[in-house]
Every structure is written in C-alpha cells, then in structure tokens.
C-alpha positions in Angstrom: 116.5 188.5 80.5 114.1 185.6 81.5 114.6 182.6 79.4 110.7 180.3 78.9 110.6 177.0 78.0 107.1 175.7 77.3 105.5 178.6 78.3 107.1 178.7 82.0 110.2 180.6 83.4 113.1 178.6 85.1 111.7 180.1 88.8 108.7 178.1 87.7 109.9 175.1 86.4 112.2 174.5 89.9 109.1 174.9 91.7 107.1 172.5 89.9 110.3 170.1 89.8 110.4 170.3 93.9 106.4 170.0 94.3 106.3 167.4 92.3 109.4 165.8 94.0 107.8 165.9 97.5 104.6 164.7 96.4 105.9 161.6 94.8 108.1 161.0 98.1 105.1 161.4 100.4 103.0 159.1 97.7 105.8 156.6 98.1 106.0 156.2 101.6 102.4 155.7 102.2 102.4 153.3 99.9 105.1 151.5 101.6 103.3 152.1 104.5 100.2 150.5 102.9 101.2 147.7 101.0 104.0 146.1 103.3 101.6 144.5 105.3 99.8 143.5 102.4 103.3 141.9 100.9 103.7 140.1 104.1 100.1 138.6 104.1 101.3 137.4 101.1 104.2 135.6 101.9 102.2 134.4 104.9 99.7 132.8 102.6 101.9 131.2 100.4 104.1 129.7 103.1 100.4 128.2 104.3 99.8 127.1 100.9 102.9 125.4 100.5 102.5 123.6 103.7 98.9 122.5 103.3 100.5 121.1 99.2 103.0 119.0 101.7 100.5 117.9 103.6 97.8 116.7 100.8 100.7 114.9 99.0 101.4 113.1 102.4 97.8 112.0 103.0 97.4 111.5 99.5 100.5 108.5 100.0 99.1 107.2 103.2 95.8 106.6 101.8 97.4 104.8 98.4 99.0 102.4 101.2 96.4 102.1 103.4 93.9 101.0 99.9 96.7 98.5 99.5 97.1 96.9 102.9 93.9 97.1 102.4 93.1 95.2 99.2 95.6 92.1 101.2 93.1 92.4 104.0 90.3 91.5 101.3 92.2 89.1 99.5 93.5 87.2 103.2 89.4 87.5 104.3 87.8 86.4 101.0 90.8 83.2 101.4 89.5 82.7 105.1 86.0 82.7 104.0 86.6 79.8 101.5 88.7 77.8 103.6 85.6 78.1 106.7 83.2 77.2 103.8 84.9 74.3 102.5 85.7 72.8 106.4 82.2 73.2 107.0 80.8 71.4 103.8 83.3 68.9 104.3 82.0 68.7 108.6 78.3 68.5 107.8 78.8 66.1 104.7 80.9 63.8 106.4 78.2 63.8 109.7 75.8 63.4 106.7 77.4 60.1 105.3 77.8 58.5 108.5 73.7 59.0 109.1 73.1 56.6 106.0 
C-alpha cells in the first residue's frame, strides 16, 4: 500500500526533497562565489571612507588655525601700517615746520 500526501507518493516526495536540496547548495555556493568579492569591495570602500572622514577633519583643523594665525597676521600688519603712517606724518610735518 502506497501512502500520498498532497497528491505525491513518498518515492516522490524524497526525490523532490534531494533536487531541491542540491539546487539550493549549488545556488549557495555561487552566490558565495559571487558576492564575496562584492563584500570585500565593501569593506574596502568603507575603510577608504573612513580614512578620507580622518583626513577632512584634520584639514578641516589646520585651516581653523591657519585663519587664526592668520587674523594675528592682519591684526600685527594693520598695527604696522598705523605706526609707518603716523612716523611718516610726524617726519614730513616736522621737516614742514622747520620750512616756516
């Protein structure tokens, strides 16, 4: 006596169990096969990401100390100018008073 079960005898059943057993096993390792290197691209670029974010924040701290050495260059310059300006308005008034 041959026992069914949705229509399909046991025989059938450990057939379709096995097919479908070996297909899913070769599906898997070509997928492995497939997407590994895409994983490690993956890694790869976030490692590079992570390294450019160092960098940025880096050059992002260098150039807020560079605008302030930068700002005391101005300030040290625009002090230089006045102190020329005011020597030289004090040497050509005083050759000026000494004409009268």
């Amino acid at each position: 006596m041959h026992h069914q079960f949705f229509g399909f005898f046991i025989e059938e059943w450990s057939s379709i169990i096995v097919i479908s057993g070996g297909f899913l096993s070769a599906l898997s390792w070509v997928l492995s096969k497939t997407l590994s290197p895409l994983k490690y691209a993956i890694e790869n670029l976030t490692k590079t990401m992570q390294e450019i974010r160092k960098e940025n924040e880096k050059r992002d701290k260098d150039v807020e100390e560079l605008s302030e050495k930068f700002s005391e260059h101005l300030l040290d310059a625009r002090e230089i100018k006045t102190k020329v300006e005011n020597l030289e308005h004090k040497v050509f008034s005083w050759g000026e008073d000494s004409n009268d």
